[in-house]
N, C-alpha and C positions, 0 to 999 in steps of 0.2 A: 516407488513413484518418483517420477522427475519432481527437481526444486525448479520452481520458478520465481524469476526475481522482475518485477515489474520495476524500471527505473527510467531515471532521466538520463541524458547522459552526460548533459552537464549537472548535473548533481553531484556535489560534494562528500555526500554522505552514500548516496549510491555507491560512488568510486568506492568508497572503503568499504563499504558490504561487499563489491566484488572481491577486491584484491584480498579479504577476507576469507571468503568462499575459494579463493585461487590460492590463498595459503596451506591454508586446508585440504587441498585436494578435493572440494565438492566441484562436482560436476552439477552443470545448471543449466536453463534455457532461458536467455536474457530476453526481455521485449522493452521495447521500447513503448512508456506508458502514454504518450502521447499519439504518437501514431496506429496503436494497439490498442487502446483503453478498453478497461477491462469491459465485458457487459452489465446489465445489471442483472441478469443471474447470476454470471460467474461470481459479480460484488454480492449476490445475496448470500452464495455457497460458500465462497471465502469468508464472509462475517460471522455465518451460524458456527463454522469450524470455529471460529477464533475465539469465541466468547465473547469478545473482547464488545464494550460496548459502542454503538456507531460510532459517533460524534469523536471516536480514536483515528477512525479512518480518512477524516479531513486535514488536510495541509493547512492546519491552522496561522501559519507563519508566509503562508503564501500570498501572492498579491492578489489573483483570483476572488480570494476567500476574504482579503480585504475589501476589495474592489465591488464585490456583492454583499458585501455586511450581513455575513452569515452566521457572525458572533452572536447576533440579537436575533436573527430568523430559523436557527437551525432548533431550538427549542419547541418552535411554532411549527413545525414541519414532522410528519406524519414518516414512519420510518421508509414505506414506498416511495414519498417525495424525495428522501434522502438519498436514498440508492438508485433516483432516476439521474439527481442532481451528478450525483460522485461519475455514474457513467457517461455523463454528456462532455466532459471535460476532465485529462488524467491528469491536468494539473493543479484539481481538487484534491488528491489523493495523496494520503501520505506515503512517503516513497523513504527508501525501497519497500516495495510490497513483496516478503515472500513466502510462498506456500508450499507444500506438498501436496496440497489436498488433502494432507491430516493435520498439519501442522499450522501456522500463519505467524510472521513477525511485520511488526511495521515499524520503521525506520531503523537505523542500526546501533545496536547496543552491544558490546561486544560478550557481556553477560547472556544478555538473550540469544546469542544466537552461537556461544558454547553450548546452552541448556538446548536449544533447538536444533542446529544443524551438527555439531559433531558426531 
């Protein structure tokens, strides 16, 4: 299956998951998260793949997620609320998002994504 790599493109850390993935020779399908945002299904099927628990999936460092004070509401928030919220706006999302549809990394770790993408 195709990797897909949801990013910004001025994203700093996206740049180096790419050029990452271009080291490597992974071939990918870049989208752009803001003009593309994910659905909230796709967010729901990417999250169950992942394990990973939600509150992993918010760009905690972002202004967005300052700007709504979702430090203190995202607790209070019903995992549906969450995955309406993340797909109303992709610069709630921690990025790079990427998947196979079997696999899912969020943001880049150059360990995680030996284990995952080579």
């Amino acid at each position: 299956m195709t990797i897909s790599i949801f990013q910004y493109p001025k994203c700093s850390t996206c740049k180096k998951a790419q050029k990452w993935l271009d080291d490597h020779n992974i071939t990918y399908e870049s989208i752009h998260i803001v003009e593309e945002t994910p659905t909230k299904e796709q967010l729901q099927a990417i999250y169950e793949t992942s394990r990973l628990p939600l509150k992993k999936f918010f760009n905690t460092s972002g202004m967005k997620y300052k700007e709504l004070g979702l430090k203190d509401k995202l607790q209070d928030m019903t995992e549906e609320e969450q995955l309406e919220l993340l797909a109303s706006d992709g610069m709630l999302i921690k990025r790079p998002l990427v998947t196979d549809g079997k696999k899912v990394t969020l943001g880049f770790k150059e360990s995680d994504f030996l284990e995952s993408w080579k």
